[in-house]
C-alpha positions, 0 to 999 in steps of 0.5 A: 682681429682673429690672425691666420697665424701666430707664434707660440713664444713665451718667456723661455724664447725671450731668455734663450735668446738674452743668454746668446747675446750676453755670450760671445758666440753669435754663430756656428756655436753649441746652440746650432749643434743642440738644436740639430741633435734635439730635433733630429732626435725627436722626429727619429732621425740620426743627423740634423743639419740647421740651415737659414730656411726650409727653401736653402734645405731643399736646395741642399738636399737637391745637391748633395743628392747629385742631381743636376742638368738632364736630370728630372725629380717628379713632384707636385704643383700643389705646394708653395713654389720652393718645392720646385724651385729647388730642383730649377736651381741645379738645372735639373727639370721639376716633372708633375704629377697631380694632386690627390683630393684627399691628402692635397699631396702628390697622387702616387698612382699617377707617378709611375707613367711619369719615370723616365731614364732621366728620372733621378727622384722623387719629392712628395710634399706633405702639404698642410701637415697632412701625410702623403701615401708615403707606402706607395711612393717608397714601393716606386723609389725601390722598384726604380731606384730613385731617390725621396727627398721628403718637402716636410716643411710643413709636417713636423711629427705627422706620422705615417703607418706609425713613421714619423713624417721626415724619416721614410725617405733618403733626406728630408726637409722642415720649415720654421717659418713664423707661420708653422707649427714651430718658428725660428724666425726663419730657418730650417732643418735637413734630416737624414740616416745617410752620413755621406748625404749629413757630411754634404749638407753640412759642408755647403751649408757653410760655403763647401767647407772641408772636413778639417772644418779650417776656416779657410779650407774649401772642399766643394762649392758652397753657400751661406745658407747658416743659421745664428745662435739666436735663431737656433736659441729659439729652435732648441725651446721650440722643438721641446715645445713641439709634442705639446703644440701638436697636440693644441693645434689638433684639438683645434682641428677638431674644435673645427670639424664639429663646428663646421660638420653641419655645412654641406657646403663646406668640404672638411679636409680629411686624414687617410687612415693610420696617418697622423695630421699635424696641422700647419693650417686649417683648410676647408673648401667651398664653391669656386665661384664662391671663394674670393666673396668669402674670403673678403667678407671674413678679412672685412670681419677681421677674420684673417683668411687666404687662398692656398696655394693659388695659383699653382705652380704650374700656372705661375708666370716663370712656369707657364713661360718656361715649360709651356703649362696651361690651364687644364694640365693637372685638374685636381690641383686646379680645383684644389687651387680654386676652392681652397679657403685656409682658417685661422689657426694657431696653438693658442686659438681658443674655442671662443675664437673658432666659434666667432670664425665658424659663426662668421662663416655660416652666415656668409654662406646662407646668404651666398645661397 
């Protein structure tokens, strides 16, 4: 079986993690504070706050933001269902735009129709690890005053005009899921410049605890969104480790783009000019009514492979009853939804590998034709 994704752990990982559990500090301890200071520092970022999961960040970054009931952030419905979520959770109203075809992100010459008096930000998701037009999005935030919460989870090192994906916005949001470039099992890391938005995080990260940091002082309400020492023992090697899975799942990429370059049938996913992809997944799109018979012939073959994201979030069920969404509402992330088939992809994925999936794929679909 060649597997949709799999983690980069060696040795390193295993020792780390040993070194914790023979300390007598399994939480709040050097390693978390090591693992935000050497992140943030290699994405270019002053403050880094390690949290349980990329989902309990943006939700985070939601708050400490301010926005709350009447209050509207416009984002995508092409993304995983955390993005929007995150904004249900304060009582404040997800707005969408659709999506572009050629970066999956949020159109952003479609933003601008959407601001209202109730707008109060706006979250670009950089699906896939592929930048969204940050340029234009930040020229909106300015002219209207809004807010950018960056959904980075995916993005980890993309840049954009030379920015590193992560850092253009007021606060920014990564995911260490298994399934990403890098993993901590689960966790996630909130990023800003903004020390009043650094100290919020950090104080409800740990159920709105003071300043004094008092075991049992409370300033504000908070959650139990913390990571342990194992997991930020595994983040620390991991984010040393990041440059070079970067450059290991780009050659990847490529290896695929030359593979399936022949295909007319096959569209390539695409990198707008002065971008860097990272890469979280490879994906390519086909024929609709062609999608689910690939992907079951490739799974039968042993070659992991998956729709994303279907269905969008508008189409999800909580959404469609909650807001009135229906087929039709945002065109391109529907076909988006419909067509798109993600690859195996992950840092040690040999060139043998891809050949097998390339090879798989070409002859389901000269019988498809």
């Amino acid at each position: 079986m060649i597997p949709l994704s799999k983690p980069y752990i060696d040795q390193k990982e295993i020792d780390a993690v040993v070194e914790v559990l023979r300390s007598s500090t399994l939480s709040l301890g050097p390693k978390t504070e090591q693992f935000e200071k050497e992140f943030a520092s290699l994405t270019g970022s002053k403050y880094g706050v390690a949290v349980n999961s990329g989902t309990s960040g943006l939700h985070l970054a939601i708050r400490a933001l301010g926005i709350g009931p009447g209050d509207e952030v416009i984002t995508t419905p092409f993304s995983f269902i955390a993005s929007s979520n995150c904004i249900l959770f304060e009582n404040a109203t997800p707005v969408f735009v659709d999506a572009e075809d050629q970066t999956f992100g949020m159109d952003p010459d479609l933003v601008e129709a959407k601001i209202t008096e109730k707008t109060k930000a706006i979250l670009p998701v950089h699906v896939f690890g592929n930048p969204s037009r940050m340029t234009r999005v930040m020229e909106l935030a300015e002219k209207y005053d809004l807010k950018v919460i960056e959904d980075a989870c995916e993005s980890p090192l993309a840049t954009h005009f030379g920015k590193t994906i992560g850092t253009l916005g007021d606060v920014s949001v990564f995911g260490f899921y298994p399934n990403k470039q890098m993993t901590t099992g689960e966790g996630g890391m909130v990023l800003t410049d903004n020390e009043e938005i650094y100290k919020l995080v950090l104080s409800m990260r740990n159920q709105g605890r003071g300043d004094s940091m008092q075991w049992l002082s409370f300033d504000r309400l908070g959650y139990n969104y913390r990571i342990s020492e194992l997991t930020a023992a595994l983040g620390v090697i991991q984010t040393a480790k990041l440059p070079e899975i970067i450059e290991r799942r780009s050659a990847a990429a490529k290896m695929y783009m030359s593979y399936l370059s022949d295909i007319p049938e096959v569209t390539l996913p695409k990198t707008l000019e002065n971008t860097k992809h990272s890469w979280f997944v490879f994906s390519i799109r086909v024929k609709s009514e062609w999608r689910d018979e690939i992907l079951k012939e490739l799974n039968a073959k042993g070659i992991q492979s998956k729709a994303y994201f279907y269905p969008c979030i508008h189409l999800q069920t909580y959404y469609m009853e909650s807001f009135g969404y229906k087929k039709g509402d945002f065109p391109v992330a529907e076909k988006l939804s419909n067509e798109m088939i993600i690859l195996p992809l992950f840092t040690e994925i040999t060139e043998e590998q891809i050949k097998t999936v390339t090879d798989n794929l070409k002859e389901i679909i000269h019988k498809l034709r």
